[in-house]
mmCIF file of the N, C-alpha and C atoms, coordinates in Angstrom:
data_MODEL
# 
_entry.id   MODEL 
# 
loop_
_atom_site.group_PDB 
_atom_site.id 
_atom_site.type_symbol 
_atom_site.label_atom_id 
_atom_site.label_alt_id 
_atom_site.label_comp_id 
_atom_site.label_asym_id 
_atom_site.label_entity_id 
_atom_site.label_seq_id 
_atom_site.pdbx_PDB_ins_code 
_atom_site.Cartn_x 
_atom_site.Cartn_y 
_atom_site.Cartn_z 
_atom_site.occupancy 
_atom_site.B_iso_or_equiv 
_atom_site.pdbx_formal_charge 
_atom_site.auth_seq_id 
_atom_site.auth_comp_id 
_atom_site.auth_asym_id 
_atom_site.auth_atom_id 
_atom_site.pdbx_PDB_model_num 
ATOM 1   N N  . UNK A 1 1  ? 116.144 -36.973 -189.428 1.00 0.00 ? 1  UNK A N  1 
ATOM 2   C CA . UNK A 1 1  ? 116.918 -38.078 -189.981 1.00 0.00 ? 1  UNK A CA 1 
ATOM 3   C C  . UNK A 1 1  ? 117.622 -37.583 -191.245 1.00 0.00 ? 1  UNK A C  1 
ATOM 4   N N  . UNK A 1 2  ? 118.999 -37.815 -191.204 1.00 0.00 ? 2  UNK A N  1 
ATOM 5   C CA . UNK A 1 2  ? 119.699 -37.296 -192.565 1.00 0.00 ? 2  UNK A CA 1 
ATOM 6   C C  . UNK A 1 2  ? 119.502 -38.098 -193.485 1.00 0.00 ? 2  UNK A C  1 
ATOM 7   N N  . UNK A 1 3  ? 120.112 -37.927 -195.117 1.00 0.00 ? 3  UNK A N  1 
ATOM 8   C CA . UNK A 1 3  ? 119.647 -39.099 -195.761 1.00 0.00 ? 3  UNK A CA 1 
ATOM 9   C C  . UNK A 1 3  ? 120.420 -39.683 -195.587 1.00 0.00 ? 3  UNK A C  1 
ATOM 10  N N  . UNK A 1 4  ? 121.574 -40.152 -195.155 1.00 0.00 ? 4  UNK A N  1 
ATOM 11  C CA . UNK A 1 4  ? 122.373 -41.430 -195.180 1.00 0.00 ? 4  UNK A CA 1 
ATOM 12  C C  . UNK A 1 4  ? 121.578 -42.444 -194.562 1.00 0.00 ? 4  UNK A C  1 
ATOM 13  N N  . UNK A 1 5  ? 121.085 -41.806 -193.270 1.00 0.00 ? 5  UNK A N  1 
ATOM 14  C CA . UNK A 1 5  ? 120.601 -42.685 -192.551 1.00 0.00 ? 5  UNK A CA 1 
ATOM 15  C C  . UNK A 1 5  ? 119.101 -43.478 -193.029 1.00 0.00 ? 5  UNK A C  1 
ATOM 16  N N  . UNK A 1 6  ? 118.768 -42.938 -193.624 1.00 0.00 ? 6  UNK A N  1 
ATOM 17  C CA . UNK A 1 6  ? 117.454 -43.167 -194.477 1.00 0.00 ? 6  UNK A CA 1 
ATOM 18  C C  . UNK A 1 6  ? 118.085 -44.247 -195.518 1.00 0.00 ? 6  UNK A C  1 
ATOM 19  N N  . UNK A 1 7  ? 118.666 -43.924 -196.220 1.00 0.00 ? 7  UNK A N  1 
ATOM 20  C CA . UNK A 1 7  ? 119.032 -44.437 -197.300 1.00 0.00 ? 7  UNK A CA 1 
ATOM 21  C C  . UNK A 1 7  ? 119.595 -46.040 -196.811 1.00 0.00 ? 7  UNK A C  1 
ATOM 22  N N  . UNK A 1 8  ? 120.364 -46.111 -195.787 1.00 0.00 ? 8  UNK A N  1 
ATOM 23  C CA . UNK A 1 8  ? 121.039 -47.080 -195.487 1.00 0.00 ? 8  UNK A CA 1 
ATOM 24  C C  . UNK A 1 8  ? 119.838 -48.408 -194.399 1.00 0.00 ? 8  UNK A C  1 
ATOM 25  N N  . UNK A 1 9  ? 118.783 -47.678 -194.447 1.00 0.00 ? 9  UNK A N  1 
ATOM 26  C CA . UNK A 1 9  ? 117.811 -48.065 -194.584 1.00 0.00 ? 9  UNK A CA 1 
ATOM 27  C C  . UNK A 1 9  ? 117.489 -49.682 -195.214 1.00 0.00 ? 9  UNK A C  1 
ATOM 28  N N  . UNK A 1 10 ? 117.753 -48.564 -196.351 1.00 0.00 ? 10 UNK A N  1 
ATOM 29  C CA . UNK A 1 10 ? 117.588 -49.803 -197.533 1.00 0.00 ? 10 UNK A CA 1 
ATOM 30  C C  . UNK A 1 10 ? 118.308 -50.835 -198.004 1.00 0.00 ? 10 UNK A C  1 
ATOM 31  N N  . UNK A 1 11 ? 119.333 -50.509 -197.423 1.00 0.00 ? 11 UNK A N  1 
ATOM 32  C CA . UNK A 1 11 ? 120.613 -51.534 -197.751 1.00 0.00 ? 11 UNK A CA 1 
ATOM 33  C C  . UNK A 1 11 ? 120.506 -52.744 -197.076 1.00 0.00 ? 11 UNK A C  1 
ATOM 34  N N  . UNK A 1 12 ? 120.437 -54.013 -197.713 1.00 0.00 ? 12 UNK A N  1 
ATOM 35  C CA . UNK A 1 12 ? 120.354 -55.597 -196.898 1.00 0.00 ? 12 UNK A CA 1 
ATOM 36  C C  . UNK A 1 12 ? 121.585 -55.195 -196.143 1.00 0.00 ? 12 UNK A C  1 
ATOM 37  N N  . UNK A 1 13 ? 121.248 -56.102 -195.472 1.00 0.00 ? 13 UNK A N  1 
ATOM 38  C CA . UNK A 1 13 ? 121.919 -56.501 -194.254 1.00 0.00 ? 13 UNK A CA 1 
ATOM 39  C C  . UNK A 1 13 ? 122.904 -57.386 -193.976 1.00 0.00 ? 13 UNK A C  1 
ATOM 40  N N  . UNK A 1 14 ? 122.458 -58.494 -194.942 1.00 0.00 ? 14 UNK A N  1 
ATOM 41  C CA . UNK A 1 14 ? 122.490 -59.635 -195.151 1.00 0.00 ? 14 UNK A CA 1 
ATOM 42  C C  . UNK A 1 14 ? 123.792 -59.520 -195.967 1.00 0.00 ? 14 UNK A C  1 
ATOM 43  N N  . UNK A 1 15 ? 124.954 -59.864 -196.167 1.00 0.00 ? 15 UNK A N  1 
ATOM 44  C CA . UNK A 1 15 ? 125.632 -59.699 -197.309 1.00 0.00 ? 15 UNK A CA 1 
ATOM 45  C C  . UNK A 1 15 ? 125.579 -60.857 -198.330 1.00 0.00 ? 15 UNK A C  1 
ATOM 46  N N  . UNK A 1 16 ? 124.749 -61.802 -198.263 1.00 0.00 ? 16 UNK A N  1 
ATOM 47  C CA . UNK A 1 16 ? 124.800 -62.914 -199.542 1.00 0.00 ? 16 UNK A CA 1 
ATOM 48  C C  . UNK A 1 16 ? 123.644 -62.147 -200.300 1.00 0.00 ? 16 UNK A C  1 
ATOM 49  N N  . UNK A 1 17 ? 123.045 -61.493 -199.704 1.00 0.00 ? 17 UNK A N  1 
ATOM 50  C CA . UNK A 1 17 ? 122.122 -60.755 -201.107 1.00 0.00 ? 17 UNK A CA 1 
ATOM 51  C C  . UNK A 1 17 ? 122.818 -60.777 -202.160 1.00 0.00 ? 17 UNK A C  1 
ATOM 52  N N  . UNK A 1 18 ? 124.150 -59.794 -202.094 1.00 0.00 ? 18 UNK A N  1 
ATOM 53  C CA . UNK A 1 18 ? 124.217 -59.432 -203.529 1.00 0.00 ? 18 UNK A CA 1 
ATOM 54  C C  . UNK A 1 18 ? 124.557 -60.363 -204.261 1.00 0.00 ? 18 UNK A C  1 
ATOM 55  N N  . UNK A 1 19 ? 125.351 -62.155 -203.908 1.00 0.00 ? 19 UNK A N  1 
ATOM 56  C CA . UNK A 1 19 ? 125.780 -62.790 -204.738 1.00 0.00 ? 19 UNK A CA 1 
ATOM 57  C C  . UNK A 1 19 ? 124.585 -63.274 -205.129 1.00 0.00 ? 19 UNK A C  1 
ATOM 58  N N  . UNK A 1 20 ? 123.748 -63.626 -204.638 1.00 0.00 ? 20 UNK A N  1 
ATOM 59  C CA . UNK A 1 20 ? 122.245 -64.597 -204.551 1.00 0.00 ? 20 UNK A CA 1 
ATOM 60  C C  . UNK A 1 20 ? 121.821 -63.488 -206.053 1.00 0.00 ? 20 UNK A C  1 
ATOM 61  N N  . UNK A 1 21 ? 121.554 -62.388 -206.215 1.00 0.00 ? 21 UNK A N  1 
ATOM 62  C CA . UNK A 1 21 ? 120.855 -61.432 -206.304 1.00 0.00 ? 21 UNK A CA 1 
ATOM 63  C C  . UNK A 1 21 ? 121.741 -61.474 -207.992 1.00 0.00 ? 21 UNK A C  1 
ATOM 64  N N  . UNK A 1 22 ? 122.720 -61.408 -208.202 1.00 0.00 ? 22 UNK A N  1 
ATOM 65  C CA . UNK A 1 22 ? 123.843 -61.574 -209.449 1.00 0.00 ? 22 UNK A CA 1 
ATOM 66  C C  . UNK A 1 22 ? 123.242 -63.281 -210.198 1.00 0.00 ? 22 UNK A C  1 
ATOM 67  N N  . UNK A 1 23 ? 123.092 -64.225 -209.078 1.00 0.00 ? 23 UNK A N  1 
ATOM 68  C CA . UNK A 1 23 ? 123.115 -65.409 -209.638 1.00 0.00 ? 23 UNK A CA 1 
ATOM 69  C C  . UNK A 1 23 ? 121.466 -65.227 -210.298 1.00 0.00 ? 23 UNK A C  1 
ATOM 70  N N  . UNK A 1 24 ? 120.564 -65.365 -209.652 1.00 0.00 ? 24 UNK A N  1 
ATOM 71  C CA . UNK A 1 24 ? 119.742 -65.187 -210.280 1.00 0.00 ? 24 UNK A CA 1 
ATOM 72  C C  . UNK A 1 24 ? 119.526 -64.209 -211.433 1.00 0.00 ? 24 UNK A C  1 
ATOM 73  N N  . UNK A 1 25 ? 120.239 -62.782 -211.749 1.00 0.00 ? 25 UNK A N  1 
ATOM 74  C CA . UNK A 1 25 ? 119.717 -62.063 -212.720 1.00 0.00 ? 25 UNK A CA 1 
ATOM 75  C C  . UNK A 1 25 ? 120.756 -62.947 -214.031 1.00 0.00 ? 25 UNK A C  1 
ATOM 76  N N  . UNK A 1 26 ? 121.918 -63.550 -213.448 1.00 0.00 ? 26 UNK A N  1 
ATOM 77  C CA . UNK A 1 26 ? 121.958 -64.490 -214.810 1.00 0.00 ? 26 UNK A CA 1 
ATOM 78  C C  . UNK A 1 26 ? 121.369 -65.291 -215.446 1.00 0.00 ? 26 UNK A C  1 
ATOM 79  N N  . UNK A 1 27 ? 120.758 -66.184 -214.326 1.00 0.00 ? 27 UNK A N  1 
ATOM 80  C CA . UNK A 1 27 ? 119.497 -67.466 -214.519 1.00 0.00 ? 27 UNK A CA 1 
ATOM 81  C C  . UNK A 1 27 ? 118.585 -66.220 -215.541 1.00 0.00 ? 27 UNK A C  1 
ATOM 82  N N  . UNK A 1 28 ? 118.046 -65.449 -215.226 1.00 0.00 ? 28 UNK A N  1 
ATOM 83  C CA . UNK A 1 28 ? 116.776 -64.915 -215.837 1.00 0.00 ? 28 UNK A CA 1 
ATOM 84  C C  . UNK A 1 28 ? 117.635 -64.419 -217.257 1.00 0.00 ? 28 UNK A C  1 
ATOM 85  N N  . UNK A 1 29 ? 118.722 -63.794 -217.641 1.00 0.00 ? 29 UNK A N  1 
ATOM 86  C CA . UNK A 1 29 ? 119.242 -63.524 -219.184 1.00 0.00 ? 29 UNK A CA 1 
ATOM 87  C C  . UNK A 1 29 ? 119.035 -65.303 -219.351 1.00 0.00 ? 29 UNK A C  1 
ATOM 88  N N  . UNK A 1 30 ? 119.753 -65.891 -219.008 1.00 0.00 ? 30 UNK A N  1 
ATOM 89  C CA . UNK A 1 30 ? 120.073 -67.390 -219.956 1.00 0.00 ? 30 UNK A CA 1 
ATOM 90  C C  . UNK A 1 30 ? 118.358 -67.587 -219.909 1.00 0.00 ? 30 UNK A C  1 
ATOM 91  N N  . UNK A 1 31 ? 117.596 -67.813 -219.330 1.00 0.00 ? 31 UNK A N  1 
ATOM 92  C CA . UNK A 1 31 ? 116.079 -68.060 -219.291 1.00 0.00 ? 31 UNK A CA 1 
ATOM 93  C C  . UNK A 1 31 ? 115.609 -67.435 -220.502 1.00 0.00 ? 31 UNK A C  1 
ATOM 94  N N  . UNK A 1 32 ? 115.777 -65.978 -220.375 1.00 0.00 ? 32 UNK A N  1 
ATOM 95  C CA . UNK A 1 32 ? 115.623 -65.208 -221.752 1.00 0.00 ? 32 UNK A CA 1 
ATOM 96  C C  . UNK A 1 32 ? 116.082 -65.362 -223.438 1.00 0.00 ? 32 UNK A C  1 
ATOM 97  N N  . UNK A 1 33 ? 117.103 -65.912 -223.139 1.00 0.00 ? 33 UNK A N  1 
ATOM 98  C CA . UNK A 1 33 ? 117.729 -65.778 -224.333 1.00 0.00 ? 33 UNK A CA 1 
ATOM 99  C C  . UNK A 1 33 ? 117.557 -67.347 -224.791 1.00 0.00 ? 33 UNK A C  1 
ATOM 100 N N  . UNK A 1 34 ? 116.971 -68.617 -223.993 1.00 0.00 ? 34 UNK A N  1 
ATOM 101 C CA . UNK A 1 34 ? 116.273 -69.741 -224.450 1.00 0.00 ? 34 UNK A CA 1 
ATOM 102 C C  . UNK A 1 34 ? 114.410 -69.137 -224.978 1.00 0.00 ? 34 UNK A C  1 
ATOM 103 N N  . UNK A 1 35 ? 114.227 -68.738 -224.029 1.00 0.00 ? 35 UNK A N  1 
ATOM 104 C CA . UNK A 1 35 ? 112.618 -68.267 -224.501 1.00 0.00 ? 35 UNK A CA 1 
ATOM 105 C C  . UNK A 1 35 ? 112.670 -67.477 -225.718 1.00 0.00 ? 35 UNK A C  1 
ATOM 106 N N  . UNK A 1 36 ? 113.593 -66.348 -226.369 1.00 0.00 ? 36 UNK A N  1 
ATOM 107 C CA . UNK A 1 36 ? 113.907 -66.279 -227.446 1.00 0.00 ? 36 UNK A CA 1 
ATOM 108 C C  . UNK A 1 36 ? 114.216 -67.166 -228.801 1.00 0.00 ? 36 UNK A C  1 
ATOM 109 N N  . UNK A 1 37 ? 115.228 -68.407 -228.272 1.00 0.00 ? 37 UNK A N  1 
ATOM 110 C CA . UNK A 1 37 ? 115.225 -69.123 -229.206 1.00 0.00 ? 37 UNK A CA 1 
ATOM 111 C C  . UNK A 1 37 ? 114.240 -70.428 -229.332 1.00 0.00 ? 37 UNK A C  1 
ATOM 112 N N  . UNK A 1 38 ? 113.575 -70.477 -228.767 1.00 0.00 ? 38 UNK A N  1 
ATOM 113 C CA . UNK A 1 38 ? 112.317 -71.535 -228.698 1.00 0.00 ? 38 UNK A CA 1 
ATOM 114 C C  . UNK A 1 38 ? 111.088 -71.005 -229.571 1.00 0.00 ? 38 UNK A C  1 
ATOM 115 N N  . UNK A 1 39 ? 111.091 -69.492 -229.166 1.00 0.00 ? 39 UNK A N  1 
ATOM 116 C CA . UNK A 1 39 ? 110.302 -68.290 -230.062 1.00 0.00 ? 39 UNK A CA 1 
ATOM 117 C C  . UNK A 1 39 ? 110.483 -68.329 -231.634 1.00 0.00 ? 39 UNK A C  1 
ATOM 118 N N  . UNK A 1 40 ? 111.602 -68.691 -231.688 1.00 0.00 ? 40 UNK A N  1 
ATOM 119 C CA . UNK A 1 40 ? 112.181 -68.413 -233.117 1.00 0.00 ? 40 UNK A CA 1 
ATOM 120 C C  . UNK A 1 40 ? 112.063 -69.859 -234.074 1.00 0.00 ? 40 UNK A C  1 
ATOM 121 N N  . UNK A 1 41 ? 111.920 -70.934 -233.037 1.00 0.00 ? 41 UNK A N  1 
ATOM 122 C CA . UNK A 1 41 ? 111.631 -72.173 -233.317 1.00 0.00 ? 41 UNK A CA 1 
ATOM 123 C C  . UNK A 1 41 ? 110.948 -72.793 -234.083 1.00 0.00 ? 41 UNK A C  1 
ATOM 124 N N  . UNK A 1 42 ? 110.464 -73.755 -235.065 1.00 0.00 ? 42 UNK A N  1 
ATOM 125 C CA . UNK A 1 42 ? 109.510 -74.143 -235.243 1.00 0.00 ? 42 UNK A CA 1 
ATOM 126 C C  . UNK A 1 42 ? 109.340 -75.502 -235.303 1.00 0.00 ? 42 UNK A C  1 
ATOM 127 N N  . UNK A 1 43 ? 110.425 -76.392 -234.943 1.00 0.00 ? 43 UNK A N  1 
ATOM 128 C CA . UNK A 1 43 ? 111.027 -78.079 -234.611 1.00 0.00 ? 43 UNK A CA 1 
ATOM 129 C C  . UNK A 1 43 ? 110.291 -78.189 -232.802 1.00 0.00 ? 43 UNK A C  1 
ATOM 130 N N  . UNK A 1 44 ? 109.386 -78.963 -232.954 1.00 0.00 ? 44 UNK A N  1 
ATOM 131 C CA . UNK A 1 44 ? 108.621 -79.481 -231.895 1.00 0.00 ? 44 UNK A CA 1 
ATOM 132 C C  . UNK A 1 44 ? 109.777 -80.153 -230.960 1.00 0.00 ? 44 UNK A C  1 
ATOM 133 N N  . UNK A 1 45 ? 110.392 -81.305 -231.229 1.00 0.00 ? 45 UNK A N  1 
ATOM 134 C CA . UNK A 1 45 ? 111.338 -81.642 -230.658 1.00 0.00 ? 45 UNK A CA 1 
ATOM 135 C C  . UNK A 1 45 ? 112.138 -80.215 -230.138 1.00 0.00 ? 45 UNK A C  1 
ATOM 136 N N  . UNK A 1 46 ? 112.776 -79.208 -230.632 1.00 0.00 ? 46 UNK A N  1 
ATOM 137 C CA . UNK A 1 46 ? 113.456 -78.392 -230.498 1.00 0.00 ? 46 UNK A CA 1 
ATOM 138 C C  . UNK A 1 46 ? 112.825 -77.207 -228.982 1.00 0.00 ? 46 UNK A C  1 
ATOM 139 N N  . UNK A 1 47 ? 111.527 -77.763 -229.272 1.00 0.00 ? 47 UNK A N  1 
ATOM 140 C CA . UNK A 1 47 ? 110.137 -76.521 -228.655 1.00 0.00 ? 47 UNK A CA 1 
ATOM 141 C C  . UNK A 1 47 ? 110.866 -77.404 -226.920 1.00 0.00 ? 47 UNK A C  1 
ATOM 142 N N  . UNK A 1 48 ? 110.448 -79.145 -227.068 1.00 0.00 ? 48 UNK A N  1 
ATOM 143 C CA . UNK A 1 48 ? 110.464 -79.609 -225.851 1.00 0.00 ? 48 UNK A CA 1 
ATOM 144 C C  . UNK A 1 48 ? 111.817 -79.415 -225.024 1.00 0.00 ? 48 UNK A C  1 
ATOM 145 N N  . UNK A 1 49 ? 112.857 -79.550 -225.763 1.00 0.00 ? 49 UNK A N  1 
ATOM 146 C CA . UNK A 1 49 ? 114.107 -79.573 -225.225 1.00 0.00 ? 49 UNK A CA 1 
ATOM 147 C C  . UNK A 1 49 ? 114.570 -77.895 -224.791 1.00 0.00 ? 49 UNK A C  1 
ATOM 148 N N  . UNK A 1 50 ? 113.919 -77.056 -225.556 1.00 0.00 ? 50 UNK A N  1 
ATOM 149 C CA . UNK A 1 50 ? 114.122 -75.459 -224.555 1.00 0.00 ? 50 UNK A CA 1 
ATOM 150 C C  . UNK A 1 50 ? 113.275 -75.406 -223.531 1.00 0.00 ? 50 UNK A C  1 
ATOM 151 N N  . UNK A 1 51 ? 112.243 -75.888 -223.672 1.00 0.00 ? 51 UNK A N  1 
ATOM 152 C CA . UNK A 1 51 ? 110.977 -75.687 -222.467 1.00 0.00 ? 51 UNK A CA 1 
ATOM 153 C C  . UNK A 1 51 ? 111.343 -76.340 -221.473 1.00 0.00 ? 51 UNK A C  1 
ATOM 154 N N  . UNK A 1 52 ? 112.366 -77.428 -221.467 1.00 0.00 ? 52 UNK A N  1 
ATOM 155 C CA . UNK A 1 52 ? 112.998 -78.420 -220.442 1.00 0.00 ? 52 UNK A CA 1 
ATOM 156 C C  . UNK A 1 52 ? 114.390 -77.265 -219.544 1.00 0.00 ? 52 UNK A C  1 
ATOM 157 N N  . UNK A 1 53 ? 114.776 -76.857 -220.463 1.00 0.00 ? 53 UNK A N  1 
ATOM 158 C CA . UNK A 1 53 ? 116.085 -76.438 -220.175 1.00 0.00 ? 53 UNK A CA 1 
ATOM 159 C C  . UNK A 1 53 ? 115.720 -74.506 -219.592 1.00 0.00 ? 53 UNK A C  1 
ATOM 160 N N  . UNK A 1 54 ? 114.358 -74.050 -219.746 1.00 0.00 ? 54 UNK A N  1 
ATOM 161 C CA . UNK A 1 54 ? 113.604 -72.893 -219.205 1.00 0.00 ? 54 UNK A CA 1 
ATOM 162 C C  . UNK A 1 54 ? 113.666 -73.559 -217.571 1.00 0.00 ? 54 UNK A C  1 
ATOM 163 N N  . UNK A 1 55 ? 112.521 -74.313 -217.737 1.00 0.00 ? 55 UNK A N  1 
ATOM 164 C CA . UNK A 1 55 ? 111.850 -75.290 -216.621 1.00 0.00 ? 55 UNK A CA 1 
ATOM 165 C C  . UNK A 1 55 ? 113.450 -75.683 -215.495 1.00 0.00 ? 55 UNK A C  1 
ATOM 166 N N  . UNK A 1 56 ? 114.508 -76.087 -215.668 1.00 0.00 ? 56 UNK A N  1 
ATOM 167 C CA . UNK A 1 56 ? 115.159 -75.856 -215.233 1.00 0.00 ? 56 UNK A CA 1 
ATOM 168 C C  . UNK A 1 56 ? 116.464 -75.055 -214.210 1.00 0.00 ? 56 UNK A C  1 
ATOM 169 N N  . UNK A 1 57 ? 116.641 -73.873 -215.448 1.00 0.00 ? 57 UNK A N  1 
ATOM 170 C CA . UNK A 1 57 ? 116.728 -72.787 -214.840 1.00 0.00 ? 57 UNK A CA 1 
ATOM 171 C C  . UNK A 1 57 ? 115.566 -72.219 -213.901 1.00 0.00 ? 57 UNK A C  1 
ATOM 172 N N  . UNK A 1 58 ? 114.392 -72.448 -213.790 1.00 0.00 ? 58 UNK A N  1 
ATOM 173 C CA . UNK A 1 58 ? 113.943 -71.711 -213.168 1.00 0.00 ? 58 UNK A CA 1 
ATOM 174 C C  . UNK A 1 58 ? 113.883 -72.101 -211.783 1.00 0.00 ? 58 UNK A C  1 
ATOM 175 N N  . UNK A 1 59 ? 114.292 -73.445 -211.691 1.00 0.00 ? 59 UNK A N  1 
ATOM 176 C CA . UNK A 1 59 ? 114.178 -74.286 -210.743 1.00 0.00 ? 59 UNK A CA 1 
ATOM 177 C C  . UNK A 1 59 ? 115.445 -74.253 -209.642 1.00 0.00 ? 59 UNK A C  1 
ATOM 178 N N  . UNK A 1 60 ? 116.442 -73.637 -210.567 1.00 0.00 ? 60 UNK A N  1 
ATOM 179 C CA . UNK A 1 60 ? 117.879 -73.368 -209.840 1.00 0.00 ? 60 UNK A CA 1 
ATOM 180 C C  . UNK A 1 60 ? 117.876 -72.136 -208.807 1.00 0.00 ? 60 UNK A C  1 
ATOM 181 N N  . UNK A 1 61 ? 116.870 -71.373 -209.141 1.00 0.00 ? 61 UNK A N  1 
ATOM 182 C CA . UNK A 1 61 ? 116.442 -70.041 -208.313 1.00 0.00 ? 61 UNK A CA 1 
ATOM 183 C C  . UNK A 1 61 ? 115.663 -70.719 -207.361 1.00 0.00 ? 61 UNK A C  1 
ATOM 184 N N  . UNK A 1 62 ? 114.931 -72.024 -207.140 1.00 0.00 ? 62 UNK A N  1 
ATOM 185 C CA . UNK A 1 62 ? 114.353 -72.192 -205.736 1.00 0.00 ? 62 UNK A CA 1 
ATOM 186 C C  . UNK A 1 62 ? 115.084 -73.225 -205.216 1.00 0.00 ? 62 UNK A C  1 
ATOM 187 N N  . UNK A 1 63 ? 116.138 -73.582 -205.767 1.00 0.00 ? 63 UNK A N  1 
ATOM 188 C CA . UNK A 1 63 ? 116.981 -74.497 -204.898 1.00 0.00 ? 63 UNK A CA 1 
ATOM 189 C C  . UNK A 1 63 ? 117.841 -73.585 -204.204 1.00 0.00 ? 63 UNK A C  1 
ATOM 190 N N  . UNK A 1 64 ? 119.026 -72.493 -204.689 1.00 0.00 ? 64 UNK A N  1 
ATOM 191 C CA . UNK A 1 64 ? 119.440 -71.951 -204.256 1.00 0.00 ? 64 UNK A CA 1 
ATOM 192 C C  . UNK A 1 64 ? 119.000 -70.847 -203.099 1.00 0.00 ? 64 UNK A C  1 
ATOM 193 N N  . UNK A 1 65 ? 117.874 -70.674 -202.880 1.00 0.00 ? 65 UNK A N  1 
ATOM 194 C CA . UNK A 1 65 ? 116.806 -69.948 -201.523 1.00 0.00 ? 65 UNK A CA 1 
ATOM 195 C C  . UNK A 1 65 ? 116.935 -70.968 -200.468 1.00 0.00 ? 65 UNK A C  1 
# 
């Protein structure tokens, strides 16, 4: 077996992988960069309304599946 053929292996099949696959690694920066500022937080009110808006995003990754 050459490596192309190996290699191509690995390649989905599927072609909505890669958009699926883009959407989510944005969900997870914006996820990140709230869990950062919730981190940095110290307004309780402030704590609930990122933990809402985490909780969310994360939720957009099992709707879109």
């Amino acid at each position: 077996m050459n490596i192309d053929r190996f290699l191509k292996f690995f390649v989905p099949k599927d072609h909505s992988f890669f958009p699926l696959f883009e959407s989510d690694a944005q969900n997870l920066v914006k996820a990140s960069e709230l869990l950062k500022e919730l981190l940095a937080s110290a307004d309780v009110v402030e704590h609930e309304r990122l933990y809402k808006e985490i909780r969310d995003i994360e939720h957009i990754g099992r709707r879109d599946h």
